[in-house]
N, C-alpha and C positions, 0 to 999 in steps of 0.2 A: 176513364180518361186520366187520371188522378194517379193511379197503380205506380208503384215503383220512386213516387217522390219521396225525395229524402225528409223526413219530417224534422226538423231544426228546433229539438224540446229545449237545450241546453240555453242558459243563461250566458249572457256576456261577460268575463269575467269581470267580478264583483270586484275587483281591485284596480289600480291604476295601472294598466296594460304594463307599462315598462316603468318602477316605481322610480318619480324623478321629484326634484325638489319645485315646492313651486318657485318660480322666477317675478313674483311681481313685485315689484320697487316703487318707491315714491316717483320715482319720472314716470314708468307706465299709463300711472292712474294722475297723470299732471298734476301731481300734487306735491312739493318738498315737503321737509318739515316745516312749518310755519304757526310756532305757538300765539297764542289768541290770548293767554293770560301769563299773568307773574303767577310763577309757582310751579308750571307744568316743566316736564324733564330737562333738565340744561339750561333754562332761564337763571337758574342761581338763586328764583327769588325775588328776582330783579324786573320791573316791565321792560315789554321789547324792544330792542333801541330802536330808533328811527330809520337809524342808516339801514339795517335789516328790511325794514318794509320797503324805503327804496331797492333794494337788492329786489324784496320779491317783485315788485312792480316791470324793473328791470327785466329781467326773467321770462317774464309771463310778455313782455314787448320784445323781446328778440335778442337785446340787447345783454346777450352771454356776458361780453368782456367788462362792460359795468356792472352787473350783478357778481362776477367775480371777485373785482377788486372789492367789493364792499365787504361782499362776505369775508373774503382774504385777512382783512384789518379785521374785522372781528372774531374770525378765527383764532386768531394772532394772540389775541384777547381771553382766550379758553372758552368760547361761547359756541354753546356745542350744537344747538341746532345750525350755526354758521358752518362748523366743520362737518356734519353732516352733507347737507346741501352742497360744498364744496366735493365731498365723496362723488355723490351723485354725479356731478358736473365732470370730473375728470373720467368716472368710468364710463359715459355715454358720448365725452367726448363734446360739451357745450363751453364754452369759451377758450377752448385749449385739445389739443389733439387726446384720442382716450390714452390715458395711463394709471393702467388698475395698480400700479403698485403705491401712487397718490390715493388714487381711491382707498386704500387699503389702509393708508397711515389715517386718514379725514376719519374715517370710519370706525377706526381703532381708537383714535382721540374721541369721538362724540359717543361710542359703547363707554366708555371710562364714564360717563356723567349718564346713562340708563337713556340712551335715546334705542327706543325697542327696535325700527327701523335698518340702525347702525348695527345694531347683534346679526339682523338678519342676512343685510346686505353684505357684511364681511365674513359672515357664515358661507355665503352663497361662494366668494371668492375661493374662500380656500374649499371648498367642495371641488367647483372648478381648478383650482389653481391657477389661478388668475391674479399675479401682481405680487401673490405670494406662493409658497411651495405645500403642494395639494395636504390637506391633512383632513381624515376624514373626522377625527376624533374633535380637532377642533370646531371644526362645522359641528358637529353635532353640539358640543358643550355653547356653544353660540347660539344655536336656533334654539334652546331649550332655554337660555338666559333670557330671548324675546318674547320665547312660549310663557314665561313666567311673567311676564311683564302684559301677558292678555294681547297678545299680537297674533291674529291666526293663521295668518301665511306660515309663521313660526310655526306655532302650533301643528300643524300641518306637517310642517319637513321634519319636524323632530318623530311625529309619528310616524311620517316615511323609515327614519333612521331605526328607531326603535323595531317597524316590523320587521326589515330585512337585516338588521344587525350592521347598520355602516356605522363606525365609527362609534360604536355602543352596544355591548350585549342585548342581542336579540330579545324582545319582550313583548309580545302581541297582547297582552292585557295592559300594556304601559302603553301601546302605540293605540290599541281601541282608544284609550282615556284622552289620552291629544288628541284624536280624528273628532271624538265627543265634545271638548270642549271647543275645538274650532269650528263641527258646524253646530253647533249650539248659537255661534259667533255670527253662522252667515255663511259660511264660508263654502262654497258648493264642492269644490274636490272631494273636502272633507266628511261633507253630507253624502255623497255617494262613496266612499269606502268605508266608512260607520255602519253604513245600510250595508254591504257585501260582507263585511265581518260579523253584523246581527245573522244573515242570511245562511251564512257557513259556518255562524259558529266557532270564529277564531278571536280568541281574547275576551268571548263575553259569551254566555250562557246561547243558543241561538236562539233567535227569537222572530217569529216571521210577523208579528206584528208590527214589530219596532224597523224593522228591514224596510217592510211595505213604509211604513212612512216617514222616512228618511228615503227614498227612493222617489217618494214622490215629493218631496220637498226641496230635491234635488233638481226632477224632471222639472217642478213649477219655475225653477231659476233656468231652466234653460238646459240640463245635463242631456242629450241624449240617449247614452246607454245606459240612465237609471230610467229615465222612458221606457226604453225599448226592455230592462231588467222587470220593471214593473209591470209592464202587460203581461210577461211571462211568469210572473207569480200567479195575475190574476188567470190565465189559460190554463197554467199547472193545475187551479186551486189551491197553492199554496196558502194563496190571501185569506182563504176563507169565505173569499167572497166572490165566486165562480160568477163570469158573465164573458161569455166570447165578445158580445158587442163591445165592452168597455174595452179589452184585450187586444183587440185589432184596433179601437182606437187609439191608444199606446202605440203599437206599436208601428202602425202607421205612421204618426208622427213622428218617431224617431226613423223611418226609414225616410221617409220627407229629408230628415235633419241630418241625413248620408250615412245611416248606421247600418253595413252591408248584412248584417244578421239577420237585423230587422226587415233587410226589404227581401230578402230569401224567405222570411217566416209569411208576411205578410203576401207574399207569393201563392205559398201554397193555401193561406187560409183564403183567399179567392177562388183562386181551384177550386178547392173544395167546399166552398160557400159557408164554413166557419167563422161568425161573428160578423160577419157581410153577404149581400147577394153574389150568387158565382157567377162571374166574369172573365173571360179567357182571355180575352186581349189586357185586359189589368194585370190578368196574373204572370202571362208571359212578358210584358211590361217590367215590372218588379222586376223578374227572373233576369231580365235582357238586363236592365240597372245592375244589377248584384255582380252578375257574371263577368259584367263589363269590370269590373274590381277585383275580377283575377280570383274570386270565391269557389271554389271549387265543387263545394255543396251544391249549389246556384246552376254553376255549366252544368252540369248530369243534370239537373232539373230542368233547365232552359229546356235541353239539346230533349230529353225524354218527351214533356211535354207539349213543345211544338210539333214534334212530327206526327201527332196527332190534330193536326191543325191544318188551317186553309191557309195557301197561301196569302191570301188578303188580311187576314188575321197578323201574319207574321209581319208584313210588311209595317201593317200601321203599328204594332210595337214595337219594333226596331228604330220609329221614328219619333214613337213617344218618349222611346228610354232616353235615343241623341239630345231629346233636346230639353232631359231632365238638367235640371241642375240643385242641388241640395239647399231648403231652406237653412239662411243662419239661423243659430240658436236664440231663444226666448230670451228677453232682456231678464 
């Protein structure tokens, strides 16, 4: 029945598919700056003024164009968490139309006084070229100002930069050491390319212990394809720790969680009854999912192993794959 399936040994790649910078900014995660003590970056030293907390109040009530002027005047003032949050505001376009090239000055005023934030987000512009004229070298000398400052989004892009060489001579044991110390931090991108570089072996001795769990520590936050990376160690036995059951349950999850590899792999280990009982209608299920994604692996596998099948078979997987729809990722 099985004969002629393409067996899908290969890992996902262990890196970020298209290496990009991350994008998350204090608006994202509803958060401005908002220092909570005298002493922390741009305070001067000084406790927070009042008008500031009205500003955040403001803000957080809708009320962009009050939150504006407050901060505005204390911008005015050189108080850099204000120009900050002013950055943010013009570049997302909250009290005032977007204008990355404000953003750009806000941002460049509150990096003068070490708001880590401000390194990143004016990094991110001139990466883009946005508001100012693209420079890659600057972005890199930026997100590596915020990397040093314990910010792991930073951390992160500068190791983006360092592995592919944008904007800084290529360094895969300098961009390991960022990806390490950002998911050290938490930081799940970074925990899943840490793990692909222990994995292959680029910038750091390889190590498949270390891979397996940053992979999985990766998967526990929600990463998919360090899910669906890590059943494939433990299938490979690369883990060490051979178990098909555990293997399919990997990567079943990540085909759950829309990862096309995944649901081609766990295709055929139904098939085949690998790490689960065999089941035709699951496994041409999966197949029907995968293929449906344009998977090319998948169609030759679909199209082989249905025609060895009932048409009743086919029908009700074609109706289970329609009305798949991919779990979001684990908080």
């Amino acid at each position: 029945m099985d004969r002629g399936l393409w067996i899908a040994c290969a890992l996902a790649l262990a890196l970020v598919t298209v290496p990009a910078f991350a994008q998350e900014k204090a608006e994202d995660k509803a958060l401005l700056v908002v220092p909570e003590e005298e002493g922390e970056a741009g305070t001067g030293g000084k406790p927070v003024p009042p008008e500031f907390k009205e500003a955040v109040r403001a803000y957080q009530d809708g009320d962009y164009a009050g939150a504006m002027n407050r901060w505005s005047a204390l911008a005015d003032k050189d108080y850099a968490p204000a120009q900050f949050n002013l950055g943010v505001m013009y570049e997302n376009g909250r009290g005032a139309e977007p204008n990355y090239q404000r953003a750009a000055e806000f941002y460049e005023k509150a990096s003068e006084q070490d708001i880590p934030n401000a390194y990143l987000n004016l990094g991110l512009l001139y990466a883009r070229g946005a508001g100012v004229e693209k420079d890659d070298e600057m972005a890199a000398e930026l997100f590596e100002a915020a990397a040093e400052l314990d910010l792991p989004e930073a951390q992160f892009n500068i190791g983006i930069a360092y592995l592919i060489g944008r904007g800084v001579d290529k360094d895969e044991a300098e961009a390991a050491n960022w990806f390490l110390a950002a998911a050290e931090a938490g930081y799940r991108a970074a925990q899943y390319n840490i793990a692909g570089l222990y994995h292959r072996g680029v910038g750091v001795d390889r190590d498949i212990a270390e891979a397996t769990r940053w992979y999985e520590t990766a998967a526990d936050s929600g990463d998919a394809l360090a899910r669906y990376n890590l059943g494939m160690l433990i299938l490979n036995d690369e883990s060490g720790e051979a178990s098909a059951e555990e293997a399919a349950r990997h990567i079943e999850q990540a085909a759950k969680q829309g990862v096309t590899a995944a649901q081609n792999q766990i295709a055929i280990m139904y098939a085949r009854g690998v790490g689960v009982k065999p089941d035709q209608e699951t496994a041409l299920t999966w197949f029907e999912i995968a293929a449906g994604m344009g998977d090319d692996q998948a169609i030759g596998n679909r199209d082989r192993f249905a025609a060895a099948l009932s048409q009743e078979t086919r029908v009700m997987a074609k109706r289970r794959a329609e009305a798949f729809r991919p779990q979001s990722a684990l908080p």
